[in-house]
N, CA, C and O atoms as a Tripos MOL2 file, in Angstrom:
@<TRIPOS>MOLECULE
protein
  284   283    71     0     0
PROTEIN
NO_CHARGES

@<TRIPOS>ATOM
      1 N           6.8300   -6.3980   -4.1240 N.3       1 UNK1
      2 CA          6.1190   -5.5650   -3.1630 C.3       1 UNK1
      3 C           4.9830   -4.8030   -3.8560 C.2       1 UNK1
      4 O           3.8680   -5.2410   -3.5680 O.2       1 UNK1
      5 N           5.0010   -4.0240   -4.4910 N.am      2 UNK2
      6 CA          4.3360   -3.4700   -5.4020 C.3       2 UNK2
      7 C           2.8140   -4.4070   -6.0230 C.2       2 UNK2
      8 O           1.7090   -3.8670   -6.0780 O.2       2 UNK2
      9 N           3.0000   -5.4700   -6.3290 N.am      3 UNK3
     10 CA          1.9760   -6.5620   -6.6170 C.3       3 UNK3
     11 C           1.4640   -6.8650   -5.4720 C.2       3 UNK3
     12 O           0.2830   -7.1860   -5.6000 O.2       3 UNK3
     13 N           1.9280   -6.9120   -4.1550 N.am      4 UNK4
     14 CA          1.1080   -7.3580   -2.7700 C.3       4 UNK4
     15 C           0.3890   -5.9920   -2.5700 C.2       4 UNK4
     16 O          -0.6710   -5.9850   -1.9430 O.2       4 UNK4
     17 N           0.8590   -4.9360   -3.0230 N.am      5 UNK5
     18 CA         -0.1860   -3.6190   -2.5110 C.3       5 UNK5
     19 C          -0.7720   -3.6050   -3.4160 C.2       5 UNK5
     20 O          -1.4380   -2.5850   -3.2380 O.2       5 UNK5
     21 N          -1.3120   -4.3220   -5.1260 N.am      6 UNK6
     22 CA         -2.1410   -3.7860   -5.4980 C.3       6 UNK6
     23 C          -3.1820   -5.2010   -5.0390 C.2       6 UNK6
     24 O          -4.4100   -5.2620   -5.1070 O.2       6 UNK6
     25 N          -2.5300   -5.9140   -4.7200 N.am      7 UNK7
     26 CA         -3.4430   -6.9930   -4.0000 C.3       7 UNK7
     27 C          -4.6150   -6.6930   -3.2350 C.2       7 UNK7
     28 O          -5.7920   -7.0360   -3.3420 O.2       7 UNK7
     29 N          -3.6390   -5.5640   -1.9980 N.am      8 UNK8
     30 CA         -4.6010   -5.2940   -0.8410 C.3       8 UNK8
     31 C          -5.3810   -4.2520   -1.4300 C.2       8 UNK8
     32 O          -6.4970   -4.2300   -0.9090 O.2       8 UNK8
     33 N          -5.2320   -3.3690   -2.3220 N.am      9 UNK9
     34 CA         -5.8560   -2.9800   -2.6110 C.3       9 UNK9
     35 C          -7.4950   -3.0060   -3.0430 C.2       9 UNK9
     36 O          -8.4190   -2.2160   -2.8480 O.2       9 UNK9
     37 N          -7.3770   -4.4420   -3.7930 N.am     10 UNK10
     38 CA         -7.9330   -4.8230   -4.5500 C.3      10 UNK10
     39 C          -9.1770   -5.4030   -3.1850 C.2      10 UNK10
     40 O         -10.3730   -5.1330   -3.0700 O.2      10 UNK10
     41 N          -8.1380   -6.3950   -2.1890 N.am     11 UNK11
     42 CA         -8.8290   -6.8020   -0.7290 C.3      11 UNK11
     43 C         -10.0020   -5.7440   -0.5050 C.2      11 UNK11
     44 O         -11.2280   -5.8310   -0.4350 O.2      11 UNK11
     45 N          -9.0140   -4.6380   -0.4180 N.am     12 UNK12
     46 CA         -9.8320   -2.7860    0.3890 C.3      12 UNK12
     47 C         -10.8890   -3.0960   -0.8890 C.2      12 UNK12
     48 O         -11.8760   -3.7010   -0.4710 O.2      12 UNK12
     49 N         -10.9200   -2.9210   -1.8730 N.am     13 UNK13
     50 CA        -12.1580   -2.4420   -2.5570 C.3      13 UNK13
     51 C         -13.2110   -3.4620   -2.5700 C.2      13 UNK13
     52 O         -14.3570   -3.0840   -2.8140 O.2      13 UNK13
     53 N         -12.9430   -4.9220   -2.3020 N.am     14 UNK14
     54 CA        -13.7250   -6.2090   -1.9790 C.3      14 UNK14
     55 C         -14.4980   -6.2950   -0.7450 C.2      14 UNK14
     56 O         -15.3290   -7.0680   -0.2690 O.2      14 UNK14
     57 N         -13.9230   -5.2270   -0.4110 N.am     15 UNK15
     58 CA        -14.3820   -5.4000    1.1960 C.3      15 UNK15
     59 C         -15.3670   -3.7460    1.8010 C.2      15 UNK15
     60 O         -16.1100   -3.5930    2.7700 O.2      15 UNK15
     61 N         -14.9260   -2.7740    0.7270 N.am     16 UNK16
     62 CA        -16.1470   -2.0160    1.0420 C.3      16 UNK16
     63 C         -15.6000   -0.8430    0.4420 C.2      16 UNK16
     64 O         -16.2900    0.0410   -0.0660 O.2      16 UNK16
     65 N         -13.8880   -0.8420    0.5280 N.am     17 UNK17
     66 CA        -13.6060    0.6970    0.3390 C.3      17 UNK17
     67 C         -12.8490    1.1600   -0.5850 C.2      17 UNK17
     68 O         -12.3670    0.2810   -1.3000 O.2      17 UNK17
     69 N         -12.5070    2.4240   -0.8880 N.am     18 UNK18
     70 CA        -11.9930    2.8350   -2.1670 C.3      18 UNK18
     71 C         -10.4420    2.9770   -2.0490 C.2      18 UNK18
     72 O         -10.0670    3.8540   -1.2700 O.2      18 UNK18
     73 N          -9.7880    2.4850   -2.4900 N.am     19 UNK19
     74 CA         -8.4670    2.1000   -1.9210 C.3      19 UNK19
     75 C          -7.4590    3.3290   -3.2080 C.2      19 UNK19
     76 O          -7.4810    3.2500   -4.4360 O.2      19 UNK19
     77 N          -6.7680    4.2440   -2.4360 N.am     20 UNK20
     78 CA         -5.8620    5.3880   -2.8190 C.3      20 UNK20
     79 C          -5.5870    4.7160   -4.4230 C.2      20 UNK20
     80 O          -5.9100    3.5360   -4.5640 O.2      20 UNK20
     81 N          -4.9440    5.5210   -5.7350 N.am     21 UNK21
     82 CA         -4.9900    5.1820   -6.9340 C.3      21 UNK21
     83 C          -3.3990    4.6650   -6.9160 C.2      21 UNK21
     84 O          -2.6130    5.3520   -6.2620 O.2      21 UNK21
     85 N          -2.8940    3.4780   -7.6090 N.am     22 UNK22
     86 CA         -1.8360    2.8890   -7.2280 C.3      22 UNK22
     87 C          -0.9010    3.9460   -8.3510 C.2      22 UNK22
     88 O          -1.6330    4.7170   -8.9700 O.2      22 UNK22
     89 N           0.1550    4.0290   -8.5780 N.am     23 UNK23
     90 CA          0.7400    5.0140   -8.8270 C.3      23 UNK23
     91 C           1.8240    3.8610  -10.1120 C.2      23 UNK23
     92 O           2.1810    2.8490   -9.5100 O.2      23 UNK23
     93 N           2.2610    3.8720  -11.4000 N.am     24 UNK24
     94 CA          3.3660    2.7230  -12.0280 C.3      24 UNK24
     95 C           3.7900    2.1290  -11.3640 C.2      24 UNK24
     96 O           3.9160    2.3230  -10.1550 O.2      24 UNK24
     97 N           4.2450    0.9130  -12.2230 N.am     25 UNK25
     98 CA          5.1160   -0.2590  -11.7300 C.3      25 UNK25
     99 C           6.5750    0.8040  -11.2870 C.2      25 UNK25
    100 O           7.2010    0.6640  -10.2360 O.2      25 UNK25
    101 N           6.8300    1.6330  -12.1400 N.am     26 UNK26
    102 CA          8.5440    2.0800  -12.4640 C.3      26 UNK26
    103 C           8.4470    3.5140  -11.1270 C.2      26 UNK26
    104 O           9.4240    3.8510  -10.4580 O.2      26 UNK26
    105 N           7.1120    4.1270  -11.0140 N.am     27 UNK27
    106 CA          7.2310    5.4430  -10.0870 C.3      27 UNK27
    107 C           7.4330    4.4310   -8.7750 C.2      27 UNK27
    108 O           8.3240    4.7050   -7.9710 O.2      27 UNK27
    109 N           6.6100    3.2840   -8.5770 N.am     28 UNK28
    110 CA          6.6690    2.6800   -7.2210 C.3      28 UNK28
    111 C           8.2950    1.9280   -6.8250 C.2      28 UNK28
    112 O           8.7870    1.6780   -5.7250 O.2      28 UNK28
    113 N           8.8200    1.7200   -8.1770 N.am     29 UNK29
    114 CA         10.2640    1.1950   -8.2280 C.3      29 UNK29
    115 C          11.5170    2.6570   -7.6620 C.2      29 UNK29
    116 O          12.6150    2.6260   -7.1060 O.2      29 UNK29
    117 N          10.8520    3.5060   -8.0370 N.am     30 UNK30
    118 CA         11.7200    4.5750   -7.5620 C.3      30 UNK30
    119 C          11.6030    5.2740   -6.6170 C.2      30 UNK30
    120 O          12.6560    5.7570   -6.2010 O.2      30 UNK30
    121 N          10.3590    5.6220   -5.8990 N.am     31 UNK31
    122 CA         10.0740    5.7650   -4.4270 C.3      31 UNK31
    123 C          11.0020    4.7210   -3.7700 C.2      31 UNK31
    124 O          11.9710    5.0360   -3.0800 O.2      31 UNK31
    125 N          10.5720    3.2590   -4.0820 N.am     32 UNK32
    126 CA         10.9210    2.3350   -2.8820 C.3      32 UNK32
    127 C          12.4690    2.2300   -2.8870 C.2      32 UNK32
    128 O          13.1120    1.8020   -1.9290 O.2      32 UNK32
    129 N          13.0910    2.7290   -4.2360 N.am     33 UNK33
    130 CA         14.6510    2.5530   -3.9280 C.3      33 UNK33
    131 C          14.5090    4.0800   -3.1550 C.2      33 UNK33
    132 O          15.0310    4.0010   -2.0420 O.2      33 UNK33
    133 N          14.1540    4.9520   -3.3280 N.am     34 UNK34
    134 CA         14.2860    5.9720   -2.8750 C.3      34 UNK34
    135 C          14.5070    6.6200   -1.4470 C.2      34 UNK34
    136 O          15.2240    7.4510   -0.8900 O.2      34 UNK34
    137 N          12.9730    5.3320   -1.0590 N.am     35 UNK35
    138 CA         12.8160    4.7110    0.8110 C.3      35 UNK35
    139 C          14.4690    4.2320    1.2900 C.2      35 UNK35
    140 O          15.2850    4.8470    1.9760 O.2      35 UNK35
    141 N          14.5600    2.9360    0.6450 N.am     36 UNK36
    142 CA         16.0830    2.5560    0.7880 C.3      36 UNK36
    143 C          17.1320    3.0150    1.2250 C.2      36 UNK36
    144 O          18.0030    2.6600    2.0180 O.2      36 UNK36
    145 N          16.8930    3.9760    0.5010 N.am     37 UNK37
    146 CA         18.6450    5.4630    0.0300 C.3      37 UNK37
    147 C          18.9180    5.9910    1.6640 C.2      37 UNK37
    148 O          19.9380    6.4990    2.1300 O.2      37 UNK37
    149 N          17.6370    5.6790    2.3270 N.am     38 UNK38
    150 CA         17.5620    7.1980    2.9050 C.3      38 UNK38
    151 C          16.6370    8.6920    2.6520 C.2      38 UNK38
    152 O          16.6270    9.6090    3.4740 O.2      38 UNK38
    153 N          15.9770    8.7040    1.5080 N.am     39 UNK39
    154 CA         16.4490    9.9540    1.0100 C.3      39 UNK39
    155 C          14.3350   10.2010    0.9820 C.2      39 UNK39
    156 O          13.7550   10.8760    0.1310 O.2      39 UNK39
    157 N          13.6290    9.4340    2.1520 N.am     40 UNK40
    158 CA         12.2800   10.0000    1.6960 C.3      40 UNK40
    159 C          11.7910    8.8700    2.8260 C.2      40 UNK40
    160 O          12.2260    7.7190    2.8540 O.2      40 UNK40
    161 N          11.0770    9.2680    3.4970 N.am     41 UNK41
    162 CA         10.6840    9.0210    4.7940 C.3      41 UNK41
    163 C           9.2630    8.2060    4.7270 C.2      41 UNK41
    164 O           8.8840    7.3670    5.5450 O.2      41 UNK41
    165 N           8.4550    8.7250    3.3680 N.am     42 UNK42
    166 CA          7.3800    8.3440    2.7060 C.3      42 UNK42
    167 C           7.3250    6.6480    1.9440 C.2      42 UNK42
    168 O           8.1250    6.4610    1.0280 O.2      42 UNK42
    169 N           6.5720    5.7070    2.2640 N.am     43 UNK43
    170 CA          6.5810    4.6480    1.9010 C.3      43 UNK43
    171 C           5.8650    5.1160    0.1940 C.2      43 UNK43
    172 O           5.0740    5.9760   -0.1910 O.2      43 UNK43
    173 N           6.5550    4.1570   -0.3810 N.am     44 UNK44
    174 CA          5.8970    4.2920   -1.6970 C.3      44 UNK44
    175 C           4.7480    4.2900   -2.0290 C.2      44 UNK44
    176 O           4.3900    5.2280   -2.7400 O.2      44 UNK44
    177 N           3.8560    3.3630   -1.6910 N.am     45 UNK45
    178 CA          2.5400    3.7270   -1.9670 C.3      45 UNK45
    179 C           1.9760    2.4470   -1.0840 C.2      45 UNK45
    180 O           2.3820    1.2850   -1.0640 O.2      45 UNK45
    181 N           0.7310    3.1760   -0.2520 N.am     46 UNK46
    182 CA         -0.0270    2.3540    0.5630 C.3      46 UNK46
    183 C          -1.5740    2.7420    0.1420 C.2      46 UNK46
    184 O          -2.1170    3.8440    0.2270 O.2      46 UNK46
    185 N          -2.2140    1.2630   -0.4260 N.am     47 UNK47
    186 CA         -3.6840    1.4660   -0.9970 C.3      47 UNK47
    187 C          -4.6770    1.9020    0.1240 C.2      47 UNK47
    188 O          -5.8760    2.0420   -0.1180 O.2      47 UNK47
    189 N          -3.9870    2.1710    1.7080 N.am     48 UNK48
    190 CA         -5.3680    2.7970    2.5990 C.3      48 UNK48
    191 C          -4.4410    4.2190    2.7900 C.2      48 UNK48
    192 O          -4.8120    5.1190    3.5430 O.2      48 UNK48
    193 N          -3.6560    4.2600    2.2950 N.am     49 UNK49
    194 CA         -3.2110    5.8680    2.1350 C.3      49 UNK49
    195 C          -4.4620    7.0660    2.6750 C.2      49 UNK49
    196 O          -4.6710    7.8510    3.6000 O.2      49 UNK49
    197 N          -4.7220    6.8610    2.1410 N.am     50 UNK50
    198 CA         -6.4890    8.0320    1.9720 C.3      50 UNK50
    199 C          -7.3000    7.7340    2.9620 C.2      50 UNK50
    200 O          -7.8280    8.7740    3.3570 O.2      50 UNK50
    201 N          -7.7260    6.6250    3.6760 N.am     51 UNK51
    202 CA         -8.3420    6.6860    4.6720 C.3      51 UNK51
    203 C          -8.2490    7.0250    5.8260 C.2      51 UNK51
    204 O          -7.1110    7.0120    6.2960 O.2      51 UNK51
    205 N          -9.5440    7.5120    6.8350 N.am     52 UNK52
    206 CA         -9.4960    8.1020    7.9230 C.3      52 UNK52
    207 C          -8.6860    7.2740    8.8250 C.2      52 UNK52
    208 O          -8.2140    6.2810    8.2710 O.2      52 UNK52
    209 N          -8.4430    7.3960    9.8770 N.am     53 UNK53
    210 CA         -7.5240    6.6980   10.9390 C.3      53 UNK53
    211 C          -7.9480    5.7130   11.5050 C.2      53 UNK53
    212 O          -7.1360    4.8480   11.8320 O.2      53 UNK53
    213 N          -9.2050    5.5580   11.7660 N.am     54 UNK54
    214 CA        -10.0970    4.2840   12.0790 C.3      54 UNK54
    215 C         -10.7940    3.7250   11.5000 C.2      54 UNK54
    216 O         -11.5300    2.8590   11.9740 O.2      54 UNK54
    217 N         -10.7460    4.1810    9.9100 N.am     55 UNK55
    218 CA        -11.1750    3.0160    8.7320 C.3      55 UNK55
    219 C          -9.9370    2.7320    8.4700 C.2      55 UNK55
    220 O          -9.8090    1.5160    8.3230 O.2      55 UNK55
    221 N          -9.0070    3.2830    8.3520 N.am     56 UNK56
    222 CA         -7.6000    2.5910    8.1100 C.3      56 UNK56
    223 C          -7.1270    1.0780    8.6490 C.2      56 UNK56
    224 O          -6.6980    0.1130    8.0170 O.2      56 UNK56
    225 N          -7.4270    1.3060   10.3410 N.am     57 UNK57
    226 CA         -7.5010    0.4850   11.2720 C.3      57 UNK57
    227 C          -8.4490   -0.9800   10.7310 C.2      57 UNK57
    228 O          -8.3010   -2.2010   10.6710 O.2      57 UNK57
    229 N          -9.2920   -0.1230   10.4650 N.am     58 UNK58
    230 CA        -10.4250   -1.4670   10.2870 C.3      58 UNK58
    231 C          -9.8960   -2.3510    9.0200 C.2      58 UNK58
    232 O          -9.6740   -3.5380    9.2590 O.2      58 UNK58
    233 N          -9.6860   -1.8990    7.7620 N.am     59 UNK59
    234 CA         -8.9800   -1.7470    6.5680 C.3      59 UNK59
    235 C          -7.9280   -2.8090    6.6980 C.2      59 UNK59
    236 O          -7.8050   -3.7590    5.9240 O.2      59 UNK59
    237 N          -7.0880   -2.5310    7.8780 N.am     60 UNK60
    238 CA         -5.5560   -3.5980    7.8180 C.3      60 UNK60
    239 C          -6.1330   -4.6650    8.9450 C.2      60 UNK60
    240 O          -5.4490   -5.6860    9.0120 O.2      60 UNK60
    241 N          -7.2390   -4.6190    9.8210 N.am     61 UNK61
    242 CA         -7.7350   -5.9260   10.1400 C.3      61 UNK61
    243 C          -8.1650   -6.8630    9.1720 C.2      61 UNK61
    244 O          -7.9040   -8.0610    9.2730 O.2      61 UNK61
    245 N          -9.2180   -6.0680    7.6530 N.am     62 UNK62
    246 CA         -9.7250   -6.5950    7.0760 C.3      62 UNK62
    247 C          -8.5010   -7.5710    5.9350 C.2      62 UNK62
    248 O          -8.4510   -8.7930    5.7900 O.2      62 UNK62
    249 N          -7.6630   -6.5370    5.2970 N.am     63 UNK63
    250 CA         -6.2770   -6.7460    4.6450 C.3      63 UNK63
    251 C          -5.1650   -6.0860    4.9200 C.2      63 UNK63
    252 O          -4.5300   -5.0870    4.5820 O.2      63 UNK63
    253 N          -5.1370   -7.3290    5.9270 N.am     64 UNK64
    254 CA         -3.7570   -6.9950    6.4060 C.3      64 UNK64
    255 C          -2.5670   -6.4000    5.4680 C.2      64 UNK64
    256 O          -2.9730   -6.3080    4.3100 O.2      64 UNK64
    257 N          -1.4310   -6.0360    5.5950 N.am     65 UNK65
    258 CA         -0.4030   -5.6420    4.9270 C.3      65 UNK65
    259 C           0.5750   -6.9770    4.8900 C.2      65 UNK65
    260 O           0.7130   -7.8060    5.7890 O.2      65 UNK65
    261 N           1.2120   -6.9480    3.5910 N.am     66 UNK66
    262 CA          2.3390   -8.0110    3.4660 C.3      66 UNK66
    263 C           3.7470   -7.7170    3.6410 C.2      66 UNK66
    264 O           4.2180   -6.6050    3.8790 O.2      66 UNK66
    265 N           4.3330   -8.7230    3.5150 N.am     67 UNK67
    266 CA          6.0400   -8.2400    3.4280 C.3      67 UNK67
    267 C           6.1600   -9.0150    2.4460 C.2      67 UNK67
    268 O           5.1930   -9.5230    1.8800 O.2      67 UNK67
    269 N           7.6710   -9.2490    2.0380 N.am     68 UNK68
    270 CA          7.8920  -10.0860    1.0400 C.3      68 UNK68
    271 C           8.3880  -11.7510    1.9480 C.2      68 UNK68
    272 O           8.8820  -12.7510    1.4280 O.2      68 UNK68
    273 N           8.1540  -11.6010    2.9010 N.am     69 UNK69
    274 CA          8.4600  -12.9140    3.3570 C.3      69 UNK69
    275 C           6.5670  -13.1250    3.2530 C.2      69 UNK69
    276 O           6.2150  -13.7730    4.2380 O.2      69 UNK69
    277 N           5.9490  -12.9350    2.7930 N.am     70 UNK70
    278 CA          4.9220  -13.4770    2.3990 C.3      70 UNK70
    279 C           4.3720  -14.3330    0.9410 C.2      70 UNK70
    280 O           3.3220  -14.8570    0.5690 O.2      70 UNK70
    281 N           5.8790  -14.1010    0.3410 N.am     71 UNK71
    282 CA          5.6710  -13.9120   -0.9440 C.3      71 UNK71
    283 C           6.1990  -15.4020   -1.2740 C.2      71 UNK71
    284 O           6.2270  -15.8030   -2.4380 O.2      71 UNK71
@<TRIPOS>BOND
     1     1     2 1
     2     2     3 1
     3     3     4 2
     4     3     5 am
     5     5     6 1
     6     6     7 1
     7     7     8 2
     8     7     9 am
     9     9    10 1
    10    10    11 1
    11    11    12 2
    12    11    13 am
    13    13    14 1
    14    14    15 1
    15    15    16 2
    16    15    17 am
    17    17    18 1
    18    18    19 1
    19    19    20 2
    20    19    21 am
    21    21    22 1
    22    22    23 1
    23    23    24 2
    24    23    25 am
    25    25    26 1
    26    26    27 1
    27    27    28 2
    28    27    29 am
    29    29    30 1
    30    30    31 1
    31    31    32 2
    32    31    33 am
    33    33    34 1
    34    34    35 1
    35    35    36 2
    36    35    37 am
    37    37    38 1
    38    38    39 1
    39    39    40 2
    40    39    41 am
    41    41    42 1
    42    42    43 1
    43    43    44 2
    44    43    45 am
    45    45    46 1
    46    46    47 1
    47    47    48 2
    48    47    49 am
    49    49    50 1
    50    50    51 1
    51    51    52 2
    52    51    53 am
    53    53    54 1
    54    54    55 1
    55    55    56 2
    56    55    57 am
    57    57    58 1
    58    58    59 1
    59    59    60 2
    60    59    61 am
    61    61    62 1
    62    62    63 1
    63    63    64 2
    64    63    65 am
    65    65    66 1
    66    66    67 1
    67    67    68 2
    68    67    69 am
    69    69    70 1
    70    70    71 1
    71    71    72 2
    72    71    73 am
    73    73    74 1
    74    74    75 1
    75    75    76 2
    76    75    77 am
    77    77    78 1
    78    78    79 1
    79    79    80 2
    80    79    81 am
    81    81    82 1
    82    82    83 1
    83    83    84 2
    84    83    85 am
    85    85    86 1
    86    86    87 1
    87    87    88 2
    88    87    89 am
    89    89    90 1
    90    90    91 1
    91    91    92 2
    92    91    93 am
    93    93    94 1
    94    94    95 1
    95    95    96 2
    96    95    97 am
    97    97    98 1
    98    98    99 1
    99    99   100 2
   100    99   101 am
   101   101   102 1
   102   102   103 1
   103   103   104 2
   104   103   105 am
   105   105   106 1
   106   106   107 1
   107   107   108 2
   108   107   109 am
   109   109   110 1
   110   110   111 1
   111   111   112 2
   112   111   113 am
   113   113   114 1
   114   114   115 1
   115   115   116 2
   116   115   117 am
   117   117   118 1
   118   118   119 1
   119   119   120 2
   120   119   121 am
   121   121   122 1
   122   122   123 1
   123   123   124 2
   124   123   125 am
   125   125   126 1
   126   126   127 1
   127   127   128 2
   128   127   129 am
   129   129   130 1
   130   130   131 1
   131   131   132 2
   132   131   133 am
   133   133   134 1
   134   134   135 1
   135   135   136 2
   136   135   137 am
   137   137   138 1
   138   138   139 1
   139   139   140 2
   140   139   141 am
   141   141   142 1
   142   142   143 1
   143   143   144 2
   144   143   145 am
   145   145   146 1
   146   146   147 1
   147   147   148 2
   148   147   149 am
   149   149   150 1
   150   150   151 1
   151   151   152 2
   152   151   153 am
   153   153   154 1
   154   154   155 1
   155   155   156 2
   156   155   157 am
   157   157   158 1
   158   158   159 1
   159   159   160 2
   160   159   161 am
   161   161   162 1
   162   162   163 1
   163   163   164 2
   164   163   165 am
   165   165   166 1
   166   166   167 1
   167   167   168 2
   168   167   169 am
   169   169   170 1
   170   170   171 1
   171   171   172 2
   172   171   173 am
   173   173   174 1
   174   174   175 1
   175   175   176 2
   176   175   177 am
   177   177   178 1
   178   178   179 1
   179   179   180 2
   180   179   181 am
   181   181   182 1
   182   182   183 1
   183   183   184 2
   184   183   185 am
   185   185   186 1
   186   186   187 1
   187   187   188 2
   188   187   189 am
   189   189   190 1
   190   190   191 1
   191   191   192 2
   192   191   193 am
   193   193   194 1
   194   194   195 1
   195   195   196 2
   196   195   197 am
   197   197   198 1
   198   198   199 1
   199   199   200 2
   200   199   201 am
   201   201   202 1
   202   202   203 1
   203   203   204 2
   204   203   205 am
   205   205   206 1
   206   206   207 1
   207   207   208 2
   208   207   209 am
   209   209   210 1
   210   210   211 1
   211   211   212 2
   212   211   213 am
   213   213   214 1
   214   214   215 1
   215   215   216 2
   216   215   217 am
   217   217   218 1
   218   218   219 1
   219   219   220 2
   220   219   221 am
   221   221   222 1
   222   222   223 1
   223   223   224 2
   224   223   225 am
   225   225   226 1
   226   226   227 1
   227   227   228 2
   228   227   229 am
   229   229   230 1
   230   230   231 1
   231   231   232 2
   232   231   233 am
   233   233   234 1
   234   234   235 1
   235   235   236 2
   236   235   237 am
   237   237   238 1
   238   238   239 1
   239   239   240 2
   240   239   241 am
   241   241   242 1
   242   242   243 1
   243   243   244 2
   244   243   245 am
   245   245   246 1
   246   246   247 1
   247   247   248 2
   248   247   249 am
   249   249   250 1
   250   250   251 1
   251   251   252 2
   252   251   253 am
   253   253   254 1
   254   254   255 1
   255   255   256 2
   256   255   257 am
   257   257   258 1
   258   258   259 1
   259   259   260 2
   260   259   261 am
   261   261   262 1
   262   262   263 1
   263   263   264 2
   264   263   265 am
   265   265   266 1
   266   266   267 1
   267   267   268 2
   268   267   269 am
   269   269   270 1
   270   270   271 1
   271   271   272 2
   272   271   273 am
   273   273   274 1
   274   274   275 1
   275   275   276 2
   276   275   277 am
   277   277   278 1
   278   278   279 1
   279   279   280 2
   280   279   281 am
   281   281   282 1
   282   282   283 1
   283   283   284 2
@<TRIPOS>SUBSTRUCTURE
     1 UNK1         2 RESIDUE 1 A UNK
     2 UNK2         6 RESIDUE 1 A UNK
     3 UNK3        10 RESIDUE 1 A UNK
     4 UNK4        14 RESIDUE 1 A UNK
     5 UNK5        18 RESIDUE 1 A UNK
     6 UNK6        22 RESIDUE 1 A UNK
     7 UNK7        26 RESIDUE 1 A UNK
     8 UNK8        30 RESIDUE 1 A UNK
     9 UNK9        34 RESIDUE 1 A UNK
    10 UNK10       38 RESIDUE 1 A UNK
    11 UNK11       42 RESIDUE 1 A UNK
    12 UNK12       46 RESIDUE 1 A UNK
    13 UNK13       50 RESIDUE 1 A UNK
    14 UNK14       54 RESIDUE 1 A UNK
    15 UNK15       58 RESIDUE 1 A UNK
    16 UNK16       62 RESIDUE 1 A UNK
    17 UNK17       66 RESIDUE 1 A UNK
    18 UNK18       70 RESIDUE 1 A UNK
    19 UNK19       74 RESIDUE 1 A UNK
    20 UNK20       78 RESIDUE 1 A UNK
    21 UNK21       82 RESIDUE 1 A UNK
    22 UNK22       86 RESIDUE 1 A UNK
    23 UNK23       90 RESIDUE 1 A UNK
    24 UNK24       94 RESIDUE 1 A UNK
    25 UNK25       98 RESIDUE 1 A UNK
    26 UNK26      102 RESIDUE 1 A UNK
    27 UNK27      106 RESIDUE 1 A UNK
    28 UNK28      110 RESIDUE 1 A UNK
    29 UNK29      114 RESIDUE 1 A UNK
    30 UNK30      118 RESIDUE 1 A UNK
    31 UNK31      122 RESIDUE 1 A UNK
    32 UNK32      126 RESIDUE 1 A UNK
    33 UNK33      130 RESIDUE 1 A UNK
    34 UNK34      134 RESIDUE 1 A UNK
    35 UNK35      138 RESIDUE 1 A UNK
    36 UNK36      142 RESIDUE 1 A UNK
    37 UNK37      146 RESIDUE 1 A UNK
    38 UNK38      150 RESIDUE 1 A UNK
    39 UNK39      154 RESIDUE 1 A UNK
    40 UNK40      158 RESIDUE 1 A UNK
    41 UNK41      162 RESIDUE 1 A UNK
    42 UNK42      166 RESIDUE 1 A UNK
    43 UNK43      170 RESIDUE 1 A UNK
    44 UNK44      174 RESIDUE 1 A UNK
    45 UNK45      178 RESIDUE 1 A UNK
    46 UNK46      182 RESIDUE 1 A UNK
    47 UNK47      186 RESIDUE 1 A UNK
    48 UNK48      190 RESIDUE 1 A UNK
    49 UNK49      194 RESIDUE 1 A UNK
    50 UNK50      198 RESIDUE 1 A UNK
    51 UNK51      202 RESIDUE 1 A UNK
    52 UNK52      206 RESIDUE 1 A UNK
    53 UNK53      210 RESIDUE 1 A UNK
    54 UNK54      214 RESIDUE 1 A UNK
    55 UNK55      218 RESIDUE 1 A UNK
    56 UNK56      222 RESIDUE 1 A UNK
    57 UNK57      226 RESIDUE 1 A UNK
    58 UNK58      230 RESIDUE 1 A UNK
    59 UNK59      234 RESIDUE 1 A UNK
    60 UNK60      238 RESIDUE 1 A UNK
    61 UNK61      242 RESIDUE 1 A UNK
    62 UNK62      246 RESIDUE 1 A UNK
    63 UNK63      250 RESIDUE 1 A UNK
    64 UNK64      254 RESIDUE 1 A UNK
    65 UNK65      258 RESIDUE 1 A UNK
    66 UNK66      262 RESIDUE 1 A UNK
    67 UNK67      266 RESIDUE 1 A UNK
    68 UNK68      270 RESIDUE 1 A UNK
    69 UNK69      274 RESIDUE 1 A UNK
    70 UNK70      278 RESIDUE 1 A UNK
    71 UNK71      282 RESIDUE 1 A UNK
């Protein structure tokens, strides 16, 4: 998971915009078990994090988001 968001990231900055700063391999490993637990409501890290609400929009038309059934 972590490698598909620095993907899109990478999409977001190919495509025009400055995509939020990706955070370790090991901090994003412990958020996302963290997501898991229960215990944090907050997705680990999303590279349009930072953008306005309708560049965001535009952003996941441009790069889309993955799952791991993409993988």
């Amino acid at each position: 998971m972590y490698d598909l968001q620095l993907e899109r990231g990478e999409c977001l900055r190919a495509n025009g915009w400055e995509p939020a700063e990706a955070p370790s391999r090991q901090t994003y490993i412990e958020h996302y078990k963290l997501l898991q637990q229960g215990g944090s409501e907050q997705p680990p890290y999303d590279p349009a994090m930072d953008l306005a609400p309708a560049e965001a929009n535009a952003a996941r038309d441009a790069c889309p988001e993955k799952s791991l059934a993409d993988m």
